[in-house]
C-alpha positions in Angstrom: 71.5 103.7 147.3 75.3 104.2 146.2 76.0 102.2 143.3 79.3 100.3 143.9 82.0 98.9 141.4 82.0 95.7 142.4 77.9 95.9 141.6 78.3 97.3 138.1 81.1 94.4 137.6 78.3 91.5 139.3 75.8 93.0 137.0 78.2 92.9 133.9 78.9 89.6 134.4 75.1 88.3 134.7 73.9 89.8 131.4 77.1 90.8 129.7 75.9 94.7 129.1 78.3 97.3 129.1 79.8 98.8 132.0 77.6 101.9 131.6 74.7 100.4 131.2 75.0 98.5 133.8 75.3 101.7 135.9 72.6 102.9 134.6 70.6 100.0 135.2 71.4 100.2 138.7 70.9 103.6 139.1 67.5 103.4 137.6 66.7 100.4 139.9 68.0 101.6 143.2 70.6 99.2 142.9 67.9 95.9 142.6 70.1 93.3 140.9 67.3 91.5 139.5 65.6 94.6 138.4 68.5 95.6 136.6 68.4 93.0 134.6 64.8 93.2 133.5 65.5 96.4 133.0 68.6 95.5 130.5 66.5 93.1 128.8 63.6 95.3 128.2 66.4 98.2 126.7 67.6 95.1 124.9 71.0 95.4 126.1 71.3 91.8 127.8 70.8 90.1 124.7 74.5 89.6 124.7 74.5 87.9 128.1 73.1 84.9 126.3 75.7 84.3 123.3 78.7 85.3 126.0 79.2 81.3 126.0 79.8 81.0 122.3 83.5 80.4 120.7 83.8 83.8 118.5 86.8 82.7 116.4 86.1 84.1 113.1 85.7 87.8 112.2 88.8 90.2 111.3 91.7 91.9 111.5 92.1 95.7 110.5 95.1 97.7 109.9 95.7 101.2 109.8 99.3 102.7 109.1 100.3 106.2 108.8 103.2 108.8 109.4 105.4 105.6 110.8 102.8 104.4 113.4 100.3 101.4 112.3 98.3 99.3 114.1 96.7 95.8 113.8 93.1 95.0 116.1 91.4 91.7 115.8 87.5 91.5 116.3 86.5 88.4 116.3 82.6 87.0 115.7 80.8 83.5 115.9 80.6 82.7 111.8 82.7 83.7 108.6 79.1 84.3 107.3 79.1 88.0 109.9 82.5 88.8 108.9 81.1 89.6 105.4 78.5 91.6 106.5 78.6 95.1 106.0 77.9 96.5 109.2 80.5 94.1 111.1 83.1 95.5 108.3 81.9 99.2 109.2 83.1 98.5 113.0 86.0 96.7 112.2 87.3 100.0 110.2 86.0 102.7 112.5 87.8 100.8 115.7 90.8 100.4 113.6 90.8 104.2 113.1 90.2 104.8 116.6 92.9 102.4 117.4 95.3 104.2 115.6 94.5 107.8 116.8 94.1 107.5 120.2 95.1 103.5 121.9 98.2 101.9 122.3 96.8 99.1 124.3 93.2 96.9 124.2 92.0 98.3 127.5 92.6 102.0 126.5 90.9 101.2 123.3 87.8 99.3 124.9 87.2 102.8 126.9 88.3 104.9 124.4 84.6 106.9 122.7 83.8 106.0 119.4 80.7 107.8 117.9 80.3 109.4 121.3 80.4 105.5 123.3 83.4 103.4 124.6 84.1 101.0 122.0 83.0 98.2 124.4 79.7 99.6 124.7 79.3 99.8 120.9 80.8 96.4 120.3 78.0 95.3 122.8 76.0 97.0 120.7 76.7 95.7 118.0 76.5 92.0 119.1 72.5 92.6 119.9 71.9 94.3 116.3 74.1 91.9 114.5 72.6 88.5 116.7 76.8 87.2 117.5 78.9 87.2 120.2 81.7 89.4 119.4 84.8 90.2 121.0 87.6 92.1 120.6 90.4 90.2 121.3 93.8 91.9 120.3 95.6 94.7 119.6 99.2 95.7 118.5 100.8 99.0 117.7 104.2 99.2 115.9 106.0 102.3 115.0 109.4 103.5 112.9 110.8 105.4 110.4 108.6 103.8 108.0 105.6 101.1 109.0 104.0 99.2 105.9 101.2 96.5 105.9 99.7 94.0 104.0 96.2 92.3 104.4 95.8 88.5 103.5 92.7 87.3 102.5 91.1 91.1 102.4 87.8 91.0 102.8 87.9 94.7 101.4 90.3 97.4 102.2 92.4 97.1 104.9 91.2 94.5 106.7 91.0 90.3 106.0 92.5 87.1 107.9 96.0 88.1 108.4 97.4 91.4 109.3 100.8 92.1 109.1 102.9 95.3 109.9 106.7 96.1 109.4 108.9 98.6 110.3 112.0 99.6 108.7 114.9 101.8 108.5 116.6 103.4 105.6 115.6 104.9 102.3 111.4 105.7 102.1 111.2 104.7 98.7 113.5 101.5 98.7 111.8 100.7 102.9 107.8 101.0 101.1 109.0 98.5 97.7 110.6 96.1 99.5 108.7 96.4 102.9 105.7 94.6 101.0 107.5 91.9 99.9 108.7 91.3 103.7 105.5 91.5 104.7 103.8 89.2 102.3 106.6 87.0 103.6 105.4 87.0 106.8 101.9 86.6 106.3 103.5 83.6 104.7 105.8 81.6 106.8 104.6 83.3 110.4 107.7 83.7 111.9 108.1 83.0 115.5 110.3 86.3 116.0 112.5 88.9 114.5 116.3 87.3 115.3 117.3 84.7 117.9 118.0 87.9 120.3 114.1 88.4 120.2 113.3 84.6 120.4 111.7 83.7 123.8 114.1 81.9 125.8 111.6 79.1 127.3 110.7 78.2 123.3 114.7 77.9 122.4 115.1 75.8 126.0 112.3 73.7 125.1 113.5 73.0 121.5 117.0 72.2 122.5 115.6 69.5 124.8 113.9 68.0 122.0 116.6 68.1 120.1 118.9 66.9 122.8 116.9 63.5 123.6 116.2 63.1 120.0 120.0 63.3 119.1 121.0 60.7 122.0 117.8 58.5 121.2 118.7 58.4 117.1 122.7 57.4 118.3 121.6 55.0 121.0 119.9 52.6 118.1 122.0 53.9 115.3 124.5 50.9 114.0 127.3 53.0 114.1 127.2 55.2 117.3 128.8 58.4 117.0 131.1 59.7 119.9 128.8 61.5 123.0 130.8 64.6 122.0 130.1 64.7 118.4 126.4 64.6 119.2 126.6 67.6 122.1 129.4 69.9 119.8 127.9 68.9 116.1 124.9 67.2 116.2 122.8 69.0 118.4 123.8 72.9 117.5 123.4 72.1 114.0 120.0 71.4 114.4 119.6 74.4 117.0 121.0 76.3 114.1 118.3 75.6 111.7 115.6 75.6 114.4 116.3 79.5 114.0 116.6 79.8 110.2 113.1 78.4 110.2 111.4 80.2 112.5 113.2 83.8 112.9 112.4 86.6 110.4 115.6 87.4 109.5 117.1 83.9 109.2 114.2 82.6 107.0 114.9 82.3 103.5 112.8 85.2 101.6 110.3 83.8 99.5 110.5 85.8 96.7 113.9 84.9 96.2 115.1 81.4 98.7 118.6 81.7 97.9 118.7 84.9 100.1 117.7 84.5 103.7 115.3 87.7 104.4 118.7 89.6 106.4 120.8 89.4 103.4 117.6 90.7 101.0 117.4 93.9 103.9 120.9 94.3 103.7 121.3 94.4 99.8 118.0 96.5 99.2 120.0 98.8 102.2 117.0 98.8 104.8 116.9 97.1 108.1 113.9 96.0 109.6 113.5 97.2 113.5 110.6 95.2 113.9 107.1 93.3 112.7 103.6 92.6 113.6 101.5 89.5 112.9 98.2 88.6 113.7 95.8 86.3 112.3 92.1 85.7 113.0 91.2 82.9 115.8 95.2 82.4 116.4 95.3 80.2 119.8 91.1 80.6 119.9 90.1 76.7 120.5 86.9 76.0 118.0 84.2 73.9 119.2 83.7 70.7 116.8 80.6 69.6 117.5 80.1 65.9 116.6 77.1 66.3 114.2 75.6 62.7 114.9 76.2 62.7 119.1 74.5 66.2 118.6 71.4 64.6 116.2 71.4 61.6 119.6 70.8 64.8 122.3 68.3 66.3 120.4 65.9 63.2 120.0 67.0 62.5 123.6 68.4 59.2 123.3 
């Protein structure tokens, strides 16, 4: 029986196995569905199927940077308690490394072989010898004349909670000592994006209706009104204005020193920063609180 795509893809779905393993369920099965699944689950490769439900919002990001290209993947697992394990670390690493030799995107890298599998396969894997759902969930390349990093929270080296990467131009030496510092900053204060220019245009157009209605709202019950003009020519781009000192990289005020926004510390340590990476475990992952008393209720049935 010809095995079919859309077959593998039904099967992959059911248990959660890998897309070979799948097809080589189905080959071995003549294309029975149901077979293939016992036969998954006797190979203990649908393990995974069962977990697939489960919020994997911990786990960690790894970062690999060298000759001006690094990269940042996030691989994500059901406990903090997993991310410490030694194996888990191992994978995180070696898909990092892979990342950086041979993906520039997460569905290159899923099919890209590690250790003679796709990287999906092994993470599958992985999630029946470890006992988690894992996924991984992100990747980002960034590349320039010279591309440093720094790990917050490192679990050990090169990888932790929050990756960050950023490139700059200008002197190696001066771009490496002070490329830290900007990226510590970052890790920090988690800029939205690099300079207004780079700023999503639906987050500024949101913001400045806030701002708007806020301003008109504050004048309306204020004792003193202020002129409708004031608040549109003054008011209103004056906040805008600091809208994007807080939350653009290069309008922030650099932490190491405040009274220099982080532009003016590129400018006088004669670098410019092109660009910047960062990513942060379980960023925009929903967890599941579980209410531990409503849970205790279901369990004695009542």
């Amino acid at each position: 029986m010809a095995i079919t795509a859309q077959m593998v893809k039904e099967l992959r779905d059911t248990t959660g196995a890998g897309m070979m393993d799948a097809k080589k369920a189905l080959t071995e099965t003549d294309g029975d569905m149901e077979a293939a699944i016992d036969w998954l689950r006797t190979k203990g490769l649908a393990k995974a199927a069962k977990k697939a439900g489960r919020t994997a919002a911990e786990g960690l990001v790894g970062v690999q940077v060298r000759d001006g290209r690094g990269v940042v993947v996030e691989l994500n697992s059901e406990t903090d308690f997993v991310a410490k394990n030694a194996d888990f670390q191992t994978l995180v690493r070696e898909i990092s490394r892979v990342a950086h030799e041979s993906a520039d995107n997460i569905e290159v890298l899923n099919a890209t072989h590690l250790n003679g599998e796709p990287v999906e396969q092994v993470i599958q894997s992985a999630i029946a010898r470890i006992g988690e759902n894992l996924a991984l969930r992100r990747m980002a390349v960034l590349e320039g004349e010279t591309v440093v990093s720094y790990v917050h929270n490192a679990a050990t080296d090169g990888m932790g909670k929050i990756g960050v990467l950023v490139a700059l131009k200008g002197p190696a030496d001066k771009a490496a000592e002070i490329g830290r510092q900007f990226a510590m900053h970052i890790a920090a204060s988690a800029p939205l994006a690099l300079s207004e220019a780079e700023l999503d245009p639906a987050i500024m157009a949101r913001e400045l209706e806030v701002q708007t209605a806020k301003a008109l709202e504050e004048n309306a019950t204020a004792a003193k009104p202020k002129p409708e003009q004031v608040i549109h020519n003054n008011i209103i781009p004056g906040r805008m204005k600091k809208f994007l000192s807080e939350n653009t990289l290069l309008g922030q005020a650099f932490v190491i020193n405040p009274d220099l926004s982080v532009a003016q510390a590129a400018q006088d340590a004669g670098v410019e920063i092109t660009g910047y990476v960062r990513m942060e475990v379980g960023e925009g992952v929903e967890k599941k609180e579980d209410d531990f008393a409503a849970e205790v209720a279901r369990m004695a049935g009542t």
